[in-house]
N, C-alpha and C positions, 0 to 999 in steps of 0.2 A: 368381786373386784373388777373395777373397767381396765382394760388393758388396751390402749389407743397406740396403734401404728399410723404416722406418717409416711405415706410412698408415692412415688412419682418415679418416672422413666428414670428422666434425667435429670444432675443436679440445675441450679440458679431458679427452681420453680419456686421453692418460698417452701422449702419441707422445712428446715431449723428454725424458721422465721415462726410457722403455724406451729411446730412441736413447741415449743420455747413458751409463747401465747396461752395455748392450751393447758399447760403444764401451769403457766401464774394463775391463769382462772380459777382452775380446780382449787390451788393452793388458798386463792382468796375465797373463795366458797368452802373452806372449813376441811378440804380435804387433805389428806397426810399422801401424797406426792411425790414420786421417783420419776426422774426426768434420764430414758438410756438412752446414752449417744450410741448409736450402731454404726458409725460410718466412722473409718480410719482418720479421714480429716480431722473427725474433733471439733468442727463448728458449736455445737452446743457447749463443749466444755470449754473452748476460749470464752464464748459469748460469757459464762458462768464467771470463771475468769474477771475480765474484764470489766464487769459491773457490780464487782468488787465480792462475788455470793451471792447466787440467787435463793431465795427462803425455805429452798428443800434443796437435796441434795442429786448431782448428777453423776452417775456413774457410766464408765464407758463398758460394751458389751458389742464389738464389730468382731462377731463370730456367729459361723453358720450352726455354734451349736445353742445359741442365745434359747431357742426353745425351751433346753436340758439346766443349762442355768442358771432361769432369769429364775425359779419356783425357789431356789437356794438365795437370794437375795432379798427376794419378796418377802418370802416368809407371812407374816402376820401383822407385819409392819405398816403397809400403806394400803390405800382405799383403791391407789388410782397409779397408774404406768401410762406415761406416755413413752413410745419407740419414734426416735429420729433415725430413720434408715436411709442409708446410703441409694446413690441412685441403681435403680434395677438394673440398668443394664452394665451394672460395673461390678455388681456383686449379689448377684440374683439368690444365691445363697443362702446371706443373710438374709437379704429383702423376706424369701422364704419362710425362714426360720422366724422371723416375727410375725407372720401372717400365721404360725402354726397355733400361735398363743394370745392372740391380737381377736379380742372381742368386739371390736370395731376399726375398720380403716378412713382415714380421712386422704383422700387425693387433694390438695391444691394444685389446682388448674386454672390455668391463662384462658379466657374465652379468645380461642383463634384454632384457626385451621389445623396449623403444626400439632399446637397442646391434645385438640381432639382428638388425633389421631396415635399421638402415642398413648392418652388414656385408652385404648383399647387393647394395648398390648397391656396395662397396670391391671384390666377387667380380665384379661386372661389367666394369667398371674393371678390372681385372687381366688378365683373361681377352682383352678387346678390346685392352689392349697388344702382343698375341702377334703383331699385323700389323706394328707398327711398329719388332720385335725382329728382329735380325739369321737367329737360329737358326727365327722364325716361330712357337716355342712361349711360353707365359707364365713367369711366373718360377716360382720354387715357392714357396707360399703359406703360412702357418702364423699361428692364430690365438693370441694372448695373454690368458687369462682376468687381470684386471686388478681391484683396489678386489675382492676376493673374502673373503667370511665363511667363515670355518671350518665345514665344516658343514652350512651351508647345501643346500639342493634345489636348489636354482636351477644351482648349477655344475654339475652330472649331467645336471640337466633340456639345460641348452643345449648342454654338451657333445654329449651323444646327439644333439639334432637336430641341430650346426653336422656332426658326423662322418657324421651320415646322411646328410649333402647333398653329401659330398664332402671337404669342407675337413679338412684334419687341426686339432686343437686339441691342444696342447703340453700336455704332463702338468705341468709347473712353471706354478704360478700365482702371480699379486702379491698377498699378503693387503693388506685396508687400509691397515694400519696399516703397513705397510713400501710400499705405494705412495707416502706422502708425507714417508718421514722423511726427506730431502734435497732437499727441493723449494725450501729460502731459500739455493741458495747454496753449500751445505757441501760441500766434498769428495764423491765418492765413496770411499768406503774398501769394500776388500776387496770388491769387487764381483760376485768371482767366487763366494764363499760363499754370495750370495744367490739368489735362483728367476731372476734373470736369469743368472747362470752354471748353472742347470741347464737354461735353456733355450734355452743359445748350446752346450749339453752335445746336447740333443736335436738342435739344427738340422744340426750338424756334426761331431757325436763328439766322442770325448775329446781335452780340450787344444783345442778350439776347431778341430781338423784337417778 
């Protein structure tokens, strides 16, 4: 089963926007789908809310014991989890507790200085889960360039250094302006058309497999 965590530092980077995305992909690619909101806010479940049900079901799970559990929910039920978790440095806890169960993390990141730098305190964090992981390894890691200009120097520049450092960065990026075009609410539609199906394409091949 894929078990996909969302993490970032800090909240307004585009983690609900990317969990949300991810979670329609899969669902459009035939897969049976649990969408956990980990963060006390609730952004995923209003967003759910709000656009009247989204076509799987979102459950809230902002507990450092989500680990222990999520295996009691799961069950036998679904193919695929994606984890919307709250920002690290508000409840590192949780953030934790999904990295312990979380067979791939996706970072969306802002190519800029500031975002750089706190993805290395997310690489720290990820890396220091690997004690608390059954198999002792970390998940595998992949970052999301996010809010990106066409164009732009900036996405080469930080790509180069995030891949120099190790990290893979996802060739599929969120331009701006599709970063926030369903952010009050609306449906996701066709989810799988957009750079978040080319980069649920990258994480796991074709058809989401």
């Amino acid at each position: 089963m894929k078990t996909l965590a969302v993490v970032n530092l800090k909240g307004g980077t585009g983690k609900t926007i990317t969990a949300v995305f991810l979670a329609h992909v899969l669902h459009e690619l035939g897969q049976r789908v649990l969408l956990v909101d980990a963060d006390r806010q609730g952004s995923a479940q209003d967003w759910d809310a709000d656009a009247g049900g989204f076509p799987f079901p979102v459950v809230s799970l902002a507990s450092p014991q989500l680990h222990n559990k999520l295996p009691g929910i799961v069950g036998e039920q679904y193919d695929a989890v994606v984890i919307d978790t709250p920002p690290l440095e508000d409840k590192a806890g949780v953030v934790v507790s999904a990295l312990r169960v979380a067979s791939e993390v996706v970072v969306p990141v802002m190519p800029s200085s500031t975002e750089y730098k706190r993805l290395r305190r997310v690489l720290e964090v990820v890396e220091d889960a690997a004690g608390s992981r059954p198999d002792g390894m970390p998940p595998r890691v992949a970052v999301l360039f996010t809010r990106t200009i066409a164009a732009a120097s900036a996405n080469r520049a930080y790509r180069e250094l995030i891949e120099g450092e190790g990290t893979p960065v996802l060739a599929a990026t969120v331009a701006r302006v599709e970063h926030f075009a369903q952010i009050d609410g609306d449906p996701a539609v066709n989810a799988a058309a957009t750079a978040s199906g080319d980069a649920l394409n990258e994480l796991y091949g074709e058809q989401g497999k």
